[in-house]
C-alpha positions in Angstrom: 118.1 115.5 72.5 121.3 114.4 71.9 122.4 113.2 68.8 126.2 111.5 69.6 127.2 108.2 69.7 126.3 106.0 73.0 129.6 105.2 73.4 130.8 109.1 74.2 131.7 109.7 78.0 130.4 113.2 77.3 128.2 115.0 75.1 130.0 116.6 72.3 126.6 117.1 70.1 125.0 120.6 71.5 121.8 119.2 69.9 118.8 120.6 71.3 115.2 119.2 72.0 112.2 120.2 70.0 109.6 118.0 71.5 108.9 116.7 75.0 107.3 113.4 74.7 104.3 113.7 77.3 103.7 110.2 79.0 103.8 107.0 77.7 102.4 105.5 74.1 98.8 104.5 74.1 97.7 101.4 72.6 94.0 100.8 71.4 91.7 98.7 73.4 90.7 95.4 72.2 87.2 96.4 71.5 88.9 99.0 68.9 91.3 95.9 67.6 87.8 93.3 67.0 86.5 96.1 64.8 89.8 97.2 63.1 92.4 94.8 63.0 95.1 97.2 61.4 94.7 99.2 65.1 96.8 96.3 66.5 100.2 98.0 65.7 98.9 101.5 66.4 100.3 103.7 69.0 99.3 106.9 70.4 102.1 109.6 71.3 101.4 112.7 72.7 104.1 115.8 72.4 105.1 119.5 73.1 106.2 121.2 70.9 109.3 123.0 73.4 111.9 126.1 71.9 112.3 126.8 68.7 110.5 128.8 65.8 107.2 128.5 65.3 
């Protein structure tokens, strides 16, 4: 996580992660899409939760 603008040299921010994003999205398979059209746009994430309070 860092939160400061793309254009710093350095990171001024000290913003911590919360989440680790574990692989890449998932998108449904095209059987799934023929029988629910809406799934087209869907995307499955999967993340840790990493630090923090519970």
């Amino acid at each position: 996580g860092c939160i400061c603008p793309k254009n710093f040299p350095v990171c001024v921010c000290n913003h911590r992660a919360t989440i680790k994003i574990l692989g890449k999205a998932r998108a449904p398979a095209q059987a799934e899409i023929r029988r629910n059209g809406r799934a087209s746009s869907a995307k499955l994430r999967v993340a840790e939760k990493i630090g923090g309070r519970e």
